[in-house]
C-alpha positions in Angstrom: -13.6 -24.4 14.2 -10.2 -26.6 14.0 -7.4 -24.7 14.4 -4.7 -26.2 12.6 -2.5 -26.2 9.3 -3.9 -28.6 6.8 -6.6 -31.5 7.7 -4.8 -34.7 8.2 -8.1 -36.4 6.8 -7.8 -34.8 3.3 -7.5 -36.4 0.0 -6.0 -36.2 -3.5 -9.9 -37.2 -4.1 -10.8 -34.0 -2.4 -9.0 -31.8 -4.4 -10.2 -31.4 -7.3 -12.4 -28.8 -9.9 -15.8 -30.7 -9.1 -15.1 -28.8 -5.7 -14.0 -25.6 -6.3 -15.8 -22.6 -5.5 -18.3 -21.7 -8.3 -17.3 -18.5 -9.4 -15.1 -17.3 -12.8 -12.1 -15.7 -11.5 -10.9 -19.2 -9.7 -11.7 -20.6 -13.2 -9.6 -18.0 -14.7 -7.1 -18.3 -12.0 -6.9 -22.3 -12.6 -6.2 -21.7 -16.2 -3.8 -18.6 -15.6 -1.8 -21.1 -13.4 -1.3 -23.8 -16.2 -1.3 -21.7 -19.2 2.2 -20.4 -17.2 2.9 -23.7 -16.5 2.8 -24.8 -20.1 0.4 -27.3 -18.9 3.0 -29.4 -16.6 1.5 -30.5 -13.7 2.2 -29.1 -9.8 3.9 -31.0 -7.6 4.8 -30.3 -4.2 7.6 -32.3 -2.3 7.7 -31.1 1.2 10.1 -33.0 4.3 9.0 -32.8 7.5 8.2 -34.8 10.2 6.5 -36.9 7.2 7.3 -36.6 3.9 4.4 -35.4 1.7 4.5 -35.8 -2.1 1.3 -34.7 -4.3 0.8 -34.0 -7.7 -2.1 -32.0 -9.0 -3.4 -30.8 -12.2 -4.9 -28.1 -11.5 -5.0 -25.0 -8.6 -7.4 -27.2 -6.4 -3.8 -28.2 -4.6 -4.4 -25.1 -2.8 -7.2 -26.5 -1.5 -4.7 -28.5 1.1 -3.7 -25.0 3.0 -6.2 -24.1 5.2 -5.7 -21.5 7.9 -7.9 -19.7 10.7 -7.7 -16.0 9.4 -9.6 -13.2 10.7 -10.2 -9.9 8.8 -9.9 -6.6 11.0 -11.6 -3.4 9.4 -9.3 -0.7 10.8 -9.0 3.4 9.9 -6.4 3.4 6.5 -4.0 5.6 9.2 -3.7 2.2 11.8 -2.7 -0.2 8.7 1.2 0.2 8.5 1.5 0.4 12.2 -1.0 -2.7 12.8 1.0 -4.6 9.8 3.9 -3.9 11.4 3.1 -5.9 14.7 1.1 -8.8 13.0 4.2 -9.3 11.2 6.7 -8.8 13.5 4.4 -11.6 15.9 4.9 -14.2 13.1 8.3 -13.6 12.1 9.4 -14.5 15.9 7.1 -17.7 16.3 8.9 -20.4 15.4 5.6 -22.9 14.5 5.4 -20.4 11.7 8.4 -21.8 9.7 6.7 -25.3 10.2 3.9 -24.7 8.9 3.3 -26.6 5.2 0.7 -23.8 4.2 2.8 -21.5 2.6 5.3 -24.3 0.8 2.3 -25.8 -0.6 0.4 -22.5 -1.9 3.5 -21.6 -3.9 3.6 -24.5 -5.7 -0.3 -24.3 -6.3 -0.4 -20.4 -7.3 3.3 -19.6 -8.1 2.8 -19.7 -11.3 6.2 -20.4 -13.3 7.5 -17.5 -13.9 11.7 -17.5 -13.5 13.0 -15.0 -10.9 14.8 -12.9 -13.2 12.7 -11.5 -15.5 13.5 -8.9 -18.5 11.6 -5.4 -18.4 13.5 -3.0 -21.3 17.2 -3.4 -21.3 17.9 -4.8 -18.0 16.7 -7.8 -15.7 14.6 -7.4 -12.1 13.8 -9.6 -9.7 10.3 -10.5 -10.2 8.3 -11.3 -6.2 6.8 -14.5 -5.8 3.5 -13.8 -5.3 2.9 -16.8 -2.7 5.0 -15.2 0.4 5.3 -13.8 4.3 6.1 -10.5 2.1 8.8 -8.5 1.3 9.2 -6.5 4.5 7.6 -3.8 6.6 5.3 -1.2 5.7 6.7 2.4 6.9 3.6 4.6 6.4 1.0 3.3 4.6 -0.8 0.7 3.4 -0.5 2.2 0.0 3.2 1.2 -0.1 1.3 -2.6 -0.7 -0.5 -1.5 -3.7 2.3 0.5 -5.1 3.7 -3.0 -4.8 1.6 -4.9 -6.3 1.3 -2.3 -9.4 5.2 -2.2 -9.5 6.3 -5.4 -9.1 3.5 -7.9 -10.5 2.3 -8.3 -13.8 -1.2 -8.7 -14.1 -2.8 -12.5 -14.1 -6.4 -11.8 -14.3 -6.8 -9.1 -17.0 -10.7 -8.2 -17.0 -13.0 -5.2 -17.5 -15.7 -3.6 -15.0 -18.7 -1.7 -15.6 -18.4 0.4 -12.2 -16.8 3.4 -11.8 -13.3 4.0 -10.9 -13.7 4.7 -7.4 -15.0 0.7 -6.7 -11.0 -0.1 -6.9 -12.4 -3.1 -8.2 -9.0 -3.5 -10.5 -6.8 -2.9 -7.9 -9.2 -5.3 -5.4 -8.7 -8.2 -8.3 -5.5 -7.6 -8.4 -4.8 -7.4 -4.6 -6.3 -11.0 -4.7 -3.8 -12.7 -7.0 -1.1 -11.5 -4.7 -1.0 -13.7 -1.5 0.9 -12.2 1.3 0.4 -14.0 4.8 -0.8 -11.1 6.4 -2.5 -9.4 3.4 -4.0 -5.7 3.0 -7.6 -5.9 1.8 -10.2 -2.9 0.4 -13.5 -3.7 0.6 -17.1 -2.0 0.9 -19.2 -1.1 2.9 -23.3 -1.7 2.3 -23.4 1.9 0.9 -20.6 1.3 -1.6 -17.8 3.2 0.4 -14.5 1.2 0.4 -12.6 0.4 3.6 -9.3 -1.1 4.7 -9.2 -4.5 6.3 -6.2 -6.6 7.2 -6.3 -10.4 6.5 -4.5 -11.9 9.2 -3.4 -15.6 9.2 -2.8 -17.0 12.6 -0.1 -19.6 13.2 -2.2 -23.0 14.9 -1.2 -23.4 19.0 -0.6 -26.8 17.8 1.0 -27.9 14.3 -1.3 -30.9 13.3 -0.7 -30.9 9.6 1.9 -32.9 7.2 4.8 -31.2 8.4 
């Protein structure tokens, strides 16, 4: 395991749909992206330390951000208060604004949709859905899913055969949303869903472009 932000040994060679990961939904997503996108490419322009430029024509620029993350299965009544002081812990470490992860993931999976987008009569700021997130939970980790119904529109529209009670909507639709601490439902072997927490941790050491 290397802990640091993105491998200073990758290539534009690396990244690209010969090695994605073989399943539909990051085929969908890749062509969710660039129907958005009209088709332009993505192109991410980040000053640092270095100066990185990179232009990609497809989602595999993503590919670039890698992260240690672990995934804690908690009880749904620790996740707001756990949240909260994951959060909190990045928000006051100061590599975390250095890192070139989260730059490089918005340009990858941002999409293009403009800020202000028109729902009825009237305009709303639409989240980006690359982000450290858009504050603190108070109670629950429900408040996230309320969210992500609220506030996103839908990028991988699909049907399931399960039941209802797999949340496997909601769990699709969780994963198009990428908060850096993110709230995860998942199962257990007998089917039963549980909370995890996706936490991202900041590298001791910031080894990557930036």
């Amino acid at each position: 395991m290397v802990m640091i932000g993105t491998l200073p040994t990758i290539r534009n060679a690396d990244m690209t749909l010969e090695n994605i990961s073989p399943l539909n939904r990051y085929y969908a997503l890749n062509n969710e992206v660039l129907r958005q996108r009209a088709g332009r490419p993505l192109r991410v322009d980040i000053s640092g330390r270095d100066h990185l430029v990179s232009e990609h024509r497809d989602v595999m620029l993503e590919a670039a951000t890698t992260s240690f993350q672990v995934h804690l299965k908690i009880p749904a009544s620790r996740g707001a208060s756990l949240l909260q002081r994951l959060g909190g812990g990045v928000g006051a470490d100061p590599r975390g604004l250095r890192q070139c992860s989260l730059p490089v993931r918005e340009v990858a999976l941002g999409g293009n949709a403009h800020p202000l987008v028109r729902t009825g009569r009237r305009r709303s700021l639409q989240r980006a859905r690359v982000s450290m997130g858009s504050g603190y939970v108070s109670n629950s980790c429900m408040e996230l899913f309320e969210e992500n119904l609220a506030d996103y529109p839908v990028l991988l529209p699909m049907s399931f055969d399960e039941e209802p009670e797999a949340l496997r909507h909601l769990r699709l639709h969780n994963g198009t949303i990428w908060r850096w601490n993110r709230a995860l439902i998942g199962s257990d072997e007998d089917g039963a869903p549980h909370l995890r927490i996706e936490h991202r941790i900041c590298p001791p050491a910031q080894q990557s472009w930036i």
